[in-house]
N, C-alpha and C positions, 0 to 999 in steps of 0.2 A: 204178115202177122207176127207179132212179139210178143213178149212174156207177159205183154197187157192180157191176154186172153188164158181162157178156159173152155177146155174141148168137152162134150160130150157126147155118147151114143145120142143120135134121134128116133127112139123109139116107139114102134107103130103100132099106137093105138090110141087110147080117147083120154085127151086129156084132162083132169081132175084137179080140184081143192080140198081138202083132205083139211076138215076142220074137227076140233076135241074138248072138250071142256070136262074135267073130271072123266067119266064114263060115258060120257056122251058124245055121238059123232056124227056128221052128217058129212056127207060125199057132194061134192056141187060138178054139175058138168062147165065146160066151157059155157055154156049159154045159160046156167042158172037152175037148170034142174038137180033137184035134192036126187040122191040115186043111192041113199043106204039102205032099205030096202031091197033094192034092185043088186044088193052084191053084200050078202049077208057076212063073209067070210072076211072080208074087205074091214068091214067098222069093226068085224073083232076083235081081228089083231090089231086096229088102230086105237080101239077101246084101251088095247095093256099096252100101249107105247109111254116109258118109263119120265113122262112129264105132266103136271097138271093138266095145261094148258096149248095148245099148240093148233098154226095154220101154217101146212105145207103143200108145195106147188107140185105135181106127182102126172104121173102117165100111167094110166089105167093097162095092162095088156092081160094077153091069153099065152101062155107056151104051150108046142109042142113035145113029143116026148123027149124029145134032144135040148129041151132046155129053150131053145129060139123061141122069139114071138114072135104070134100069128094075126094079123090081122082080123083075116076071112075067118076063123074060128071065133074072133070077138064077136064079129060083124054078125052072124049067123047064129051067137049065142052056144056055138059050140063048145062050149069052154072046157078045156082041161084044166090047166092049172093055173089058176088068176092069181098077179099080183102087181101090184105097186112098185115103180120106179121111180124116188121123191130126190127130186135135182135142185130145190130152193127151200127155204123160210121163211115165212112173213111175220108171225109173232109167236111168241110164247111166252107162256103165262103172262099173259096179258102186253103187254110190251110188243109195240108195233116197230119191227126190224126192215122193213122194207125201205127205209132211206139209207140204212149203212149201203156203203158196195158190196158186192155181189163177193168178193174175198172174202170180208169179216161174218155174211150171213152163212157161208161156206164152213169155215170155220165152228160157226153153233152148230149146223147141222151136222158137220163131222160128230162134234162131242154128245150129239143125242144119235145118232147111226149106230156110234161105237158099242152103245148098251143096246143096241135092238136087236134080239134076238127070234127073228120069222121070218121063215122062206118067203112070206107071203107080202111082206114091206120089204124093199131092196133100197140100195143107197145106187144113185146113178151116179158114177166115178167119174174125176175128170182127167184126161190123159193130156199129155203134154206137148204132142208132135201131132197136128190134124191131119198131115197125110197119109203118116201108117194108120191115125185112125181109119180114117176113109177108108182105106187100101183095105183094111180087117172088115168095115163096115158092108164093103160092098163082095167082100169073098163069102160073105155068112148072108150076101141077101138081105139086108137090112134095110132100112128107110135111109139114112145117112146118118150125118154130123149138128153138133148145135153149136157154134163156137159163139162165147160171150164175153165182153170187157168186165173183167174182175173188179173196177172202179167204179162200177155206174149201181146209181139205185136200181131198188125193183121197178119198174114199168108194164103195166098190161097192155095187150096189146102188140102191134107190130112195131118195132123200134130200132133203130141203127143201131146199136149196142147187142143183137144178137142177127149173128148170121146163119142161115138153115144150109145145108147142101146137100143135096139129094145124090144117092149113087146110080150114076147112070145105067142107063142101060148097055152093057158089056159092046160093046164096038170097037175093040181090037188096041193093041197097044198101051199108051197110056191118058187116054180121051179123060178120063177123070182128074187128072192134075188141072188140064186145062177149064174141065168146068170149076174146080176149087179155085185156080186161082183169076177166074174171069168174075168171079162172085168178090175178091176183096180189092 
């Protein structure tokens, strides 16, 4: 892998479209259900996010008191402390961004992250070395890695331009390079 790509946390929980129009906002699951309702806290703060208009690609999670996300607390409706990890762009105000590459939509979303100030919307970061990511991913228990090609449009769905890699299960030595690099 080369500087073509972009690392990030894969994290575990349900993933979201995070749609806005003026004050207006609906939550869409992967399969198309509306879920703003269902996560009151969620469209508020996406309500004051400092743009007219805006459709972001986001991961729903639960944290623990230590900060980590928790699955089984989402899963169970446990929730302590929900928030939002938004890793893409697709439009704003109005303006459909998802044929720029994945650098230039990075880029907007930087410059709208910068002004967002809620615990409860997080910007998911991209790191530059995927196997101290991994290596961090899998000491803190996490789902894994997302590594994507900075050049390519948006595409839904499953697609060669992003690679997932899950952090194994701890089996001694360094078992996890070789699942990282059996995957590219």
């Amino acid at each position: 892998m080369g500087d073509g790509w972009l690392h990030e946390v894969k994290f575990d929980g349900f993933r979201i479209q995070v749609h806005k129009h003026g004050r207006s906002v609906a939550l869409f699951s992967r399969g198309g259900t509306e879920w703003s309702d269902r996560y009151p806290d969620i469209t508020e703060a996406i309500a004051k996010l400092p743009t007219r208009a805006v459709v972001l690609d986001a991961e729903l999670t639960a944290c623990n008191h230590d900060g980590w996300t928790n699955f089984s607390a989402l899963l169970h409706r446990r929730h302590g402390h929900l928030c939002i990890w938004v890793f893409d762009i697709l439009s704003q105000n109005g303006k459909d961004l998802r044929e720029l590459p994945l650098a230039s939509r990075r880029q907007k979303l930087d410059t709208l992250m910068a002004r967002v100030r809620s615990d409860v919307i997080r910007y998911s970061e991209p790191f530059p070395d995927p196997l101290r990511l991994l290596a961090a991913c899998a000491e803190h228990k996490l789902e894994g890695i997302v590594s994507k090609r900075v050049d390519r449009p948006y595409r839904s769905g499953s697609i060669n331009s992003w690679i997932k890699v899950k952090c194994p299960e701890w089996r001694g030595g360094n078992q996890w390079r070789h699942e990282f690099f059996r995957h590219n």
